[in-house]
RODO-2510 file (C-alpha; in nm, 4 decimals, decimal comma):
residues 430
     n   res          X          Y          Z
     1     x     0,0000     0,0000     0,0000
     2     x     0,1149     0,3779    -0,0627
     3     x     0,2956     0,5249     0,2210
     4     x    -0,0078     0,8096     0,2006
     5     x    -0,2386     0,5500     0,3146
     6     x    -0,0373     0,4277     0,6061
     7     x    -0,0254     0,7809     0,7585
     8     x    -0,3162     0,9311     0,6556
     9     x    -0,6205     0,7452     0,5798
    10     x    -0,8427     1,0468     0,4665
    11     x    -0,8012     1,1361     0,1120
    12     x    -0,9151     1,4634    -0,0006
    13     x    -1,0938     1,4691    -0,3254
    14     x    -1,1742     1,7125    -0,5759
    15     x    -1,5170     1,6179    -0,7878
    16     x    -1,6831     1,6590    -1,0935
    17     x    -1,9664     1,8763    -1,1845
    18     x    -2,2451     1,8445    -1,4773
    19     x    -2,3883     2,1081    -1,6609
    20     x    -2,7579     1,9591    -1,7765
    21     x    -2,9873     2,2043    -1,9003
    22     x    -3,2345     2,0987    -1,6569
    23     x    -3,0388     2,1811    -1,3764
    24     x    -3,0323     2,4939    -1,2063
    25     x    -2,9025     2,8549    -1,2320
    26     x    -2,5729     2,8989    -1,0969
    27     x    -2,6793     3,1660    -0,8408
    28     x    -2,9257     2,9214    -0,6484
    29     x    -2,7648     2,5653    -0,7242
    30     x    -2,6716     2,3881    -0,4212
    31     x    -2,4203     2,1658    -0,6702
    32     x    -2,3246     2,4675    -0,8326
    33     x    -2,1887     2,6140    -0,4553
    34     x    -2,0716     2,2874    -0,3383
    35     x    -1,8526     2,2324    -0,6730
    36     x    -1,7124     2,6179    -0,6447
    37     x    -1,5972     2,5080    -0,2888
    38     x    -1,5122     2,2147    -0,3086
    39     x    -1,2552     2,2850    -0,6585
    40     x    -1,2119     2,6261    -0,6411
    41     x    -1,3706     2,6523    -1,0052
    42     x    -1,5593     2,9981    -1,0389
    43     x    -1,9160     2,9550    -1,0726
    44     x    -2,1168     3,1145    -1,3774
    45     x    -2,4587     3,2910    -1,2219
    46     x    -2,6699     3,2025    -1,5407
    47     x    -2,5359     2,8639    -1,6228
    48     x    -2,7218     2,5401    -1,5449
    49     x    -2,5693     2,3290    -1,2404
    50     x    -2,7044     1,9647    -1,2611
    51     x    -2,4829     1,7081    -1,0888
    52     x    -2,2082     1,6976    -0,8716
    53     x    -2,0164     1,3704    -0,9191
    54     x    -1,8486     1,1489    -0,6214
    55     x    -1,6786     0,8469    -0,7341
    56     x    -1,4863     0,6638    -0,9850
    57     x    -1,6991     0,6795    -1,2962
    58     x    -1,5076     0,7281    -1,6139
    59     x    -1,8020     1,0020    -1,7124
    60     x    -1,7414     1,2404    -1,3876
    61     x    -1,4324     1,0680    -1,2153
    62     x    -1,2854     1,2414    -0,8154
    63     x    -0,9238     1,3051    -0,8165
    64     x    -0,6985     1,3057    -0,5151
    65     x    -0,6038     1,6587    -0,3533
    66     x    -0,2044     1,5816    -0,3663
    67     x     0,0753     1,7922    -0,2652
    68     x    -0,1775     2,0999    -0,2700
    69     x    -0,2692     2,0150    -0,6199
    70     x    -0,6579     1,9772    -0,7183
    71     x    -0,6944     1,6966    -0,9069
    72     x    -0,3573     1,5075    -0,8168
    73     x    -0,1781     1,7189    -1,0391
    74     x    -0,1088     2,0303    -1,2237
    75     x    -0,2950     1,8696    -1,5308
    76     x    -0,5887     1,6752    -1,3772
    77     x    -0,4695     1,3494    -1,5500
    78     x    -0,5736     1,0330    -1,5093
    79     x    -0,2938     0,9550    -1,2786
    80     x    -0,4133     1,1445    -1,0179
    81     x    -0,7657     1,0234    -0,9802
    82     x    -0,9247     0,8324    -0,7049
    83     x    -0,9447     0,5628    -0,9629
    84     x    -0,6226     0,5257    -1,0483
    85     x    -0,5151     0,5434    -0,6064
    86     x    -0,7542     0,2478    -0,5926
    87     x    -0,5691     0,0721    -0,8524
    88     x    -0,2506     0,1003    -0,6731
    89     x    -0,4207     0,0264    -0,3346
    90     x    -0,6810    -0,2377    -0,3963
    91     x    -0,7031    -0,3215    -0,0546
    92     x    -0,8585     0,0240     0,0802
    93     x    -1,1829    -0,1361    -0,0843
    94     x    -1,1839    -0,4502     0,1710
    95     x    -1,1945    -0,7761     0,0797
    96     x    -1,5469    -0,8511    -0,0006
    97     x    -1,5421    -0,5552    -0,2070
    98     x    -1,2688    -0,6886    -0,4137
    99     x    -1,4098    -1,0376    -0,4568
   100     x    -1,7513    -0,8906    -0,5760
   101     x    -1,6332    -0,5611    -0,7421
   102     x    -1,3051    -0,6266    -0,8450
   103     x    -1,0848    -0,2863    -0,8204
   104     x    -1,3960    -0,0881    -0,8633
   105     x    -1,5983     0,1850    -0,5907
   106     x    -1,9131    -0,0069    -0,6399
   107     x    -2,1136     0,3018    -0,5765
   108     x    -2,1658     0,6438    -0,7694
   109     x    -2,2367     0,9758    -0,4801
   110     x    -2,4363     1,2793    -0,6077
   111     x    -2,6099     1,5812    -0,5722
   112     x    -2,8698     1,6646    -0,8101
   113     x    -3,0096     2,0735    -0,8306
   114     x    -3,3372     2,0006    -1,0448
   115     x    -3,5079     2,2894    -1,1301
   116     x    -3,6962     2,1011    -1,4601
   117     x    -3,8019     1,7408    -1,5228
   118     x    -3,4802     1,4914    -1,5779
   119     x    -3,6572     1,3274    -1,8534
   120     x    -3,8953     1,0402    -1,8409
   121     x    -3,6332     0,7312    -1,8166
   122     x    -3,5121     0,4163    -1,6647
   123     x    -3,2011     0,2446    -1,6106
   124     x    -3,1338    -0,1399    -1,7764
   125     x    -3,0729    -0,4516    -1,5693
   126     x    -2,6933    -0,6269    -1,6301
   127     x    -2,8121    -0,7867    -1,8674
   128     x    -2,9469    -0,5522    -2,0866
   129     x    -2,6725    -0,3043    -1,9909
   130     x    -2,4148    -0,5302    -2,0952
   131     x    -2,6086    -0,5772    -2,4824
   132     x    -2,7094    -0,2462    -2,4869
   133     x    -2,3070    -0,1574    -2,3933
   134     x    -2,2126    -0,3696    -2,6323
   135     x    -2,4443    -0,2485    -2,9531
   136     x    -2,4041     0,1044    -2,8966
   137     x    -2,0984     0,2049    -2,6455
   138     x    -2,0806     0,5746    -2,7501
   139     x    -2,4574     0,5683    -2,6407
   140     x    -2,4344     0,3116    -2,2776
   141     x    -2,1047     0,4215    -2,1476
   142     x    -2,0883     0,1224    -1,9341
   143     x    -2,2167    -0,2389    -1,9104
   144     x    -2,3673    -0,2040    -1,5787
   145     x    -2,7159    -0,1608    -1,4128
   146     x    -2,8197     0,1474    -1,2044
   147     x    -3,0197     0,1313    -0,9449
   148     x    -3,0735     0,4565    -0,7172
   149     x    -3,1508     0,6140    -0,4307
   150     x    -3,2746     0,9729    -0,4046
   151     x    -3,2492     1,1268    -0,0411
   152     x    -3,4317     1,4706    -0,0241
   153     x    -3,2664     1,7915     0,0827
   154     x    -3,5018     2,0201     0,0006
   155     x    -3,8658     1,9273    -0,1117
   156     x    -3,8394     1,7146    -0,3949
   157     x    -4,0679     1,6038    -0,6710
   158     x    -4,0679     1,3186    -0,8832
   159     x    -4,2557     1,0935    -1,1244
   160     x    -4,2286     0,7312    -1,0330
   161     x    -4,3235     0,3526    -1,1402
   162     x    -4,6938     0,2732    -1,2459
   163     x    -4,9832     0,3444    -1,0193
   164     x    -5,2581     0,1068    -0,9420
   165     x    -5,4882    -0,1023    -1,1126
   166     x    -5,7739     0,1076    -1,0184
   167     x    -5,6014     0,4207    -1,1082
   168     x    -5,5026     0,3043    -1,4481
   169     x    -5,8292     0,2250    -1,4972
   170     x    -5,9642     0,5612    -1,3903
   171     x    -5,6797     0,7608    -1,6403
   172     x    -5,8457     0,5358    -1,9234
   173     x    -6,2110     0,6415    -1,8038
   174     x    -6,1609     1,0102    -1,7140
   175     x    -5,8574     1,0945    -1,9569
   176     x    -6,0166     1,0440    -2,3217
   177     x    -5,6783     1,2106    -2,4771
   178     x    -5,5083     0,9127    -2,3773
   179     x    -5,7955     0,6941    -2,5171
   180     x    -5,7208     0,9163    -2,8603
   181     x    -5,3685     0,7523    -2,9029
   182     x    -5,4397     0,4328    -2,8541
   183     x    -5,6264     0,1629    -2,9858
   184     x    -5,9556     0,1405    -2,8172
   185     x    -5,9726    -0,2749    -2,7794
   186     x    -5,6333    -0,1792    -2,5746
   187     x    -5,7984     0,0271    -2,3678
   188     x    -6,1171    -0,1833    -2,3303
   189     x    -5,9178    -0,4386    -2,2163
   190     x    -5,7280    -0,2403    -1,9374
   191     x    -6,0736    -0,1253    -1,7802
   192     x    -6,2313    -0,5729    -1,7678
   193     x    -5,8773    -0,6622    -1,6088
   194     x    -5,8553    -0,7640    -1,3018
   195     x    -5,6523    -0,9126    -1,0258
   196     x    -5,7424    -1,2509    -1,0892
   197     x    -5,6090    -1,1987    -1,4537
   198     x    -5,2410    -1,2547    -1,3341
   199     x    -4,9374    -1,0352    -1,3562
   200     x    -4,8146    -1,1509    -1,7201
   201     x    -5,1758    -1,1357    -1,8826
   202     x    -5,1916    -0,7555    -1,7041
   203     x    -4,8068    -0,6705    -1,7879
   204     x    -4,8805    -0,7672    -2,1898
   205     x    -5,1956    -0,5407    -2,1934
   206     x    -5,0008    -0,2629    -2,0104
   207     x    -4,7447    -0,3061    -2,1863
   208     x    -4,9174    -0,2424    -2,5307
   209     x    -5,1309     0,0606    -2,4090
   210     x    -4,8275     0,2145    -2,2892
   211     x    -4,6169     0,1604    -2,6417
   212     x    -4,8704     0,2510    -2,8317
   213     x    -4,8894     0,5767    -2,6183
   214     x    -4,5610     0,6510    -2,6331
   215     x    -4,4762     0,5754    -3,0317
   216     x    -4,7474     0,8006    -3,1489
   217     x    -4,7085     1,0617    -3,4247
   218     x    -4,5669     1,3969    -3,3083
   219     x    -4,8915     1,5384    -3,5157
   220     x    -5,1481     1,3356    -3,3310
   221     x    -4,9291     1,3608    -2,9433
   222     x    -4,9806     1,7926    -3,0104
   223     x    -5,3508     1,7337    -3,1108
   224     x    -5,4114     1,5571    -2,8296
   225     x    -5,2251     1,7512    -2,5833
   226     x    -5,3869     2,0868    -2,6770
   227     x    -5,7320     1,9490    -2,6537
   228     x    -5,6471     1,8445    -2,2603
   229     x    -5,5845     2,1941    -2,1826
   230     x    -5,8603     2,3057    -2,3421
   231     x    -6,0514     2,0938    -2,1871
   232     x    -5,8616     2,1512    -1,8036
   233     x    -5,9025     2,5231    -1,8355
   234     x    -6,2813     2,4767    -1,9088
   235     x    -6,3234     2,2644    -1,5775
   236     x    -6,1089     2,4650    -1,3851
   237     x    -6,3893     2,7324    -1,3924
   238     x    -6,6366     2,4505    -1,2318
   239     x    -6,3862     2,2507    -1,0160
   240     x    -6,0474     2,2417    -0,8385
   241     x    -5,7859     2,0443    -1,0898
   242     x    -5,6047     1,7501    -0,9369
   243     x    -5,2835     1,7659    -0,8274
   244     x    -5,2427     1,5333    -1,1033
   245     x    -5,3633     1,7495    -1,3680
   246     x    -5,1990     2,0910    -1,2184
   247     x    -4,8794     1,8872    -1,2672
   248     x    -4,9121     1,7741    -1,6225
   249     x    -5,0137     2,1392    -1,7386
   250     x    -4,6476     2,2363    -1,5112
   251     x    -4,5262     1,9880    -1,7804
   252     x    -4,6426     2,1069    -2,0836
   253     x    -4,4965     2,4487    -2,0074
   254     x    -4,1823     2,3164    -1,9966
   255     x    -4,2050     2,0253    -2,2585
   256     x    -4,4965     2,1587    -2,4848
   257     x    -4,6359     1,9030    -2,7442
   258     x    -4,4031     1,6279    -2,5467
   259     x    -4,5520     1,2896    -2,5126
   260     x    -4,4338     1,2520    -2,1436
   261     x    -4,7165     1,5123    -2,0554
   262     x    -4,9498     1,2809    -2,1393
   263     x    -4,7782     0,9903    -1,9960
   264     x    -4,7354     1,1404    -1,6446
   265     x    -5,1211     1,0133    -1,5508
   266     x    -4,9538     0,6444    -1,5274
   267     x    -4,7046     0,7230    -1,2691
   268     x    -4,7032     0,8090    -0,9152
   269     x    -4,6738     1,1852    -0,8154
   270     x    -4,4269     1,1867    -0,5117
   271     x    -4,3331     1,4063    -0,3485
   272     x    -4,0335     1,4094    -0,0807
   273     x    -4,0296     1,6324     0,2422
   274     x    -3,6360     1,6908     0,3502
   275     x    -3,5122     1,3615     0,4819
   276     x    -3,7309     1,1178     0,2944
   277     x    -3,5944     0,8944     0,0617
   278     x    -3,7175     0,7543    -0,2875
   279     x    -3,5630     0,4122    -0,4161
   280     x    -3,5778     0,2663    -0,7606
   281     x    -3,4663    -0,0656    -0,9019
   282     x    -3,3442    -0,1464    -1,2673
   283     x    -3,6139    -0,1252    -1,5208
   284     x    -3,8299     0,1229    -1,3247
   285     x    -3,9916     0,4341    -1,5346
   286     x    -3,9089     0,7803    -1,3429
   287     x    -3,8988     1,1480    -1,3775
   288     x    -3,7237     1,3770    -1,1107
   289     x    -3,9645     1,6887    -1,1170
   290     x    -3,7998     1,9305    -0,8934
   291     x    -3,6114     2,0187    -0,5535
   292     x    -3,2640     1,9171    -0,4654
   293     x    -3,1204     1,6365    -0,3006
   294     x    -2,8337     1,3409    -0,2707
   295     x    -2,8280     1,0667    -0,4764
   296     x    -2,6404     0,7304    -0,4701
   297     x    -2,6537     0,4629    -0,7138
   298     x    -2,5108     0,1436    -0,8957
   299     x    -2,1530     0,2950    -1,0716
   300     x    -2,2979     0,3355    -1,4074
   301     x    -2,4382     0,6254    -1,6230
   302     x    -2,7012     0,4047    -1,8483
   303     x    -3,0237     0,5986    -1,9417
   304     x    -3,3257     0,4794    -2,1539
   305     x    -3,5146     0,8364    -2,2170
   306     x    -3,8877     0,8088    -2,3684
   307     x    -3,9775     1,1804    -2,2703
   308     x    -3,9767     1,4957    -2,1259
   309     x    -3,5967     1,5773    -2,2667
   310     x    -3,4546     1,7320    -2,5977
   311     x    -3,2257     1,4223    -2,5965
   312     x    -3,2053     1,0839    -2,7909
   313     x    -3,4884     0,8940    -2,6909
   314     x    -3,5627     0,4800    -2,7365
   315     x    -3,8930     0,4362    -2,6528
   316     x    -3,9376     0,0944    -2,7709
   317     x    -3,6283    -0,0397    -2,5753
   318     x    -3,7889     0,1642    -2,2638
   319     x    -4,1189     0,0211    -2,3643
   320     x    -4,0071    -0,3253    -2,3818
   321     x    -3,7818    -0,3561    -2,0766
   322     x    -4,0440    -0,2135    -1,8099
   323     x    -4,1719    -0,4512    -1,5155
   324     x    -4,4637    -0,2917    -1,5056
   325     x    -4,5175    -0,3625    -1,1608
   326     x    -4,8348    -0,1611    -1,0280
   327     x    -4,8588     0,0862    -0,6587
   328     x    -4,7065     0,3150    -0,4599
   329     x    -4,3392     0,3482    -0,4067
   330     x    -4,1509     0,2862    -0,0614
   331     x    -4,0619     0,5760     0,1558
   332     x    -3,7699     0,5768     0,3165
   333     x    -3,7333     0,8222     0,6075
   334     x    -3,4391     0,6366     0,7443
   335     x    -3,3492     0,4872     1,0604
   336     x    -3,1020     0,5846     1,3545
   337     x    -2,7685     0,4808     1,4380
   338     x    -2,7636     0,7147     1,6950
   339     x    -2,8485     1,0444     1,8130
   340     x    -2,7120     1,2724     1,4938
   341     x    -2,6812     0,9730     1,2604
   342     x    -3,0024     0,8262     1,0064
   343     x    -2,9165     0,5694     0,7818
   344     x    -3,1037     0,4976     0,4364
   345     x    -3,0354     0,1678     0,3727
   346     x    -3,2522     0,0368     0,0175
   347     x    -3,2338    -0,3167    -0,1054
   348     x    -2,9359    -0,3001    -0,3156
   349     x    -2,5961    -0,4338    -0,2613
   350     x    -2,3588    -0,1611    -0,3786
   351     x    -2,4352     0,1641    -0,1362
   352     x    -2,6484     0,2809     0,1806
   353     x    -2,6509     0,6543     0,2815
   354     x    -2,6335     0,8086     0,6371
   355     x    -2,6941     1,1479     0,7154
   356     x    -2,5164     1,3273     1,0102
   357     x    -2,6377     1,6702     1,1930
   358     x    -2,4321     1,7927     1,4432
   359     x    -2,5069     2,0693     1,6736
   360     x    -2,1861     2,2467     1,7384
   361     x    -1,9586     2,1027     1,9972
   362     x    -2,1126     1,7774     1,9407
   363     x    -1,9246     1,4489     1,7865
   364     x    -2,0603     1,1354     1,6492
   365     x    -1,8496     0,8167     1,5589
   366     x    -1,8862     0,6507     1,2558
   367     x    -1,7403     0,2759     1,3340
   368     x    -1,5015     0,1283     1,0631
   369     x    -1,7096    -0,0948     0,8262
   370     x    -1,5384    -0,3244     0,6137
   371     x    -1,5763    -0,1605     0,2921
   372     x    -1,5096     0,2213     0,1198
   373     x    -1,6694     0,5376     0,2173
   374     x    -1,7043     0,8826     0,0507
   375     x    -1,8138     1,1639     0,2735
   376     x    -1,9243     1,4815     0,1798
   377     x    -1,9702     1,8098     0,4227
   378     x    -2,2823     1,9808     0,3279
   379     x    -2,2994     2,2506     0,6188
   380     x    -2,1334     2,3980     0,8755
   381     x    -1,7092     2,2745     0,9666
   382     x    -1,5594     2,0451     1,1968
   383     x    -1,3104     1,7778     1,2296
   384     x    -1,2854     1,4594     1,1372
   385     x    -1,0348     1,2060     1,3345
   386     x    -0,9027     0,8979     1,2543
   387     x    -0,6683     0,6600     1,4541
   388     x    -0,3446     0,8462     1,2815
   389     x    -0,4967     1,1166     1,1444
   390     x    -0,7152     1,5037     1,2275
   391     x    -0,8570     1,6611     0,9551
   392     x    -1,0375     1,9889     0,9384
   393     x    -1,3351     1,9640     0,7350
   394     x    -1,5671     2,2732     0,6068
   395     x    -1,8376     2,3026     0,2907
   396     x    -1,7890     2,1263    -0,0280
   397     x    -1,4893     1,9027     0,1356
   398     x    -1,5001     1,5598    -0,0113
   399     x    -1,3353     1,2756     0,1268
   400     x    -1,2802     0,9132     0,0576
   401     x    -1,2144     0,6473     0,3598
   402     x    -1,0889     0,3078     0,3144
   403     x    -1,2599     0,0534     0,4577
   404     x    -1,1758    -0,0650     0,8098
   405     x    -1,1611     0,3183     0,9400
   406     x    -1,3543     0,4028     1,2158
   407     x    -1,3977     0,7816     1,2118
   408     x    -1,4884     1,0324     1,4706
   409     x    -1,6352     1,3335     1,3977
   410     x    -1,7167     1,6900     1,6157
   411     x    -1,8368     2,0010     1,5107
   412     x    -1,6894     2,3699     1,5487
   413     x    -1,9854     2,5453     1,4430
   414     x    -2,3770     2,3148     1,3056
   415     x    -2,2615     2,0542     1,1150
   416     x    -2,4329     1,8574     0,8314
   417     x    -2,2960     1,5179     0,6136
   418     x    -2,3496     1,2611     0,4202
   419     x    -2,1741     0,9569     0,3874
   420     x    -2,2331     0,7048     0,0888
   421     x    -2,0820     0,3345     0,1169
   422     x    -2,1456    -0,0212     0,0432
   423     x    -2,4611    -0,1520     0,1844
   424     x    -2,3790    -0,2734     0,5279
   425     x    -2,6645    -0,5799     0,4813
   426     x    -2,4160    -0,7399     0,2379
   427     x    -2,0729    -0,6751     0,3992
   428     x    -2,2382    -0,8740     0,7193
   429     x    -2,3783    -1,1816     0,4884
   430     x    -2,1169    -1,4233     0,4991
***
């Protein structure tokens, strides 16, 4: 192992930003602030601030503050990247890390500024990531799956999975712009289904409403668009909209003509106060509407747009690889570790979140796990110990911990952090 890692533990790390148009202005983008902090990069007011990246990924990689250098070196190479110190140092990942991973962070760390819809997407399964990969790699920058966790730091919006039975039946009844794209024996066949039917008869006629949906003509998709708010501004005057329908006109400001307006009455409107969390497994449809929060996922970049986005769209790849799977999402609000620590812990093997808030002169310990952590100081300073090492620690610091560290941390003024890592239900299974 590098000498660096025998004395100090802590690595500091400079990240990566991305500039989506959907993200928001510079001047009131928490990514936007944390990335000016945390790189010393100047911040453009009227530019869009998306993501700020934590992690290995080829697509938004961390480097390693060395020698005073951001980015490991005068250039920002390669060479000085948090990928390339794992390389050297495979062990800092911990053994079960390595046998499932390989010399890879399984786990991508974010913070998303949404200020307009993401797009209407999903992420593939291996499988599918690894053909998809394969076909078009310019396209699916990696060949692995993505699923995701979004932790709300602000209220957040979002568009999520297929709603119930009984509410897809009521967006075929009450919704006859829908009923306009689609074929009608489709539709007739969505409102006789029933439980009883079984969850492949139900996913096939889902499935073809939905395509057919999706695939029609840009011609017919505006037609039927402006005759839903004609017809929402006419009962507005005799009724309160839904929150439903108040959202999908929000849409078609933003995406006008855009299929996904249309296709918002399928999914489930959530909404996340601060310190709730949203989880989503491969093949899910979602949307991210609005608000700001951190996200951790599966190390992999793969999208499958459909709409809501100026970008390259494939809707029947998105169309075909959907579960379909009906209801409301889970809610994660997190449990305690202890007094200043919550921990979001969703079913996936790759990463779990906690969330620290320290008053000031408090401290909380963070015991060492057997796998890699990546913390990231949101509010407030402090200090961060180790066995061999103290480290002062203020806004926008990012920093990686090998696994096996136990950390103690105490705040000089309120502190607030998150920590991303491998999910601590499979570093315990034997």
């Amino acid at each position: 192992m590098d000498s660096n890692f025998n004395s100090k533990p802590l690595l500091r790390l400079t990240c990566s930003v991305q500039n989506y148009d959907w993200g928001r202005p510079g001047r009131d983008s928490l990514v936007a602030r944390l990335y000016g902090l945390n790189s010393g990069g100047e911040v453009e007011l009227d530019r869009c601030y998306a993501e700020f990246w934590m992690g290995t990924h080829k697509s938004g990689p961390s480097f390693v503050v060395k020698s005073g250098l951001e980015n490991g070196n005068e250039n920002g190479d390669e060479s000085g990247s948090l990928k390339s110190w794992i390389l050297k140092n495979p062990n800092v990942l911990g053994d079960k890390v390595l046998l499932n991973w390989g010399c890879h962070l399984p786990f991508l760390f974010k913070v998303l500024s949404v200020a307009k819809p993401l797009s209407i997407q999903a992420h593939p399964d291996k499988e599918l990531a690894q053909a998809l990969h394969k076909l078009m790699p310019h396209v699916y920058k990696d060949d692995n799956h993505k699923p995701e966790m979004a932790l709300a730091i602000t209220e957040f919006e979002a568009l999520c999975s297929f709603i119930s039975l009984q509410g897809i039946k009521s967006v075929v009844q009450n919704v006859p712009e829908i009923v306009e794209l689609v074929d009608r024996g489709a539709a007739s066949q969505v409102l006789h289904i029933n439980e009883q039917d079984g969850e492949e008869n139900f996913k096939y006629v889902m499935h073809s409403v939905f395509t057919q949906l999706m695939t029609a003509t840009k011609e017919r998709t505006a037609k039927a668009i402006s005759n839903l708010k004609i017809r929402l501004h006419e009962e507005s005057k005799v009724r309160s909209l839904t929150e439903k329908e108040q959202l999908v006109l929000r849409l078609e400001k933003q995406y006008p003509g855009d299929i996904g307006v249309l296709s918002a009455f399928f999914f489930n409107y959530v909404k996340l106060k601060p310190g709730e969390a949203l989880y989503l497994g491969a093949n899910e449809p979602h949307a991210y509407i609005s608000g700001e929060c951190v996200e951790c996922m599966a190390s992999s970049d793969n999208v499958i747009r459909a709409g809501l986005t100026p970008k390259d769209r494939d809707i029947q790849v998105l169309c075909s690889m959907l579960t379909y799977k009906l209801g409301s999402p889970e809610i994660l609000k997190g449990f305690p570790l202890s007094p200043y620590i919550t921990r979001y812990l969703p079913p996936f093997d790759e990463f779990e979140v906690d969330c620290c808030i320290l008053p000031r002169g408090a401290s909380a310990i963070f015991p060492a796990v057997s796998g890699p952590s990546i913390f990231l100081v949101t509010i407030g300073k402090g200090t961060m110990h180790t066995t061999s090492q103290i480290d002062a620690v203020t806004e926008g610091n990012v920093l990686f911990a090998p696994a096996n560290t136990q950390i103690s941390i105490t705040a000089s003024s309120e502190l607030q952090l998150y920590r991303a890592g491998v999910n601590s239900r499979f570093l315990q299974t034997v």
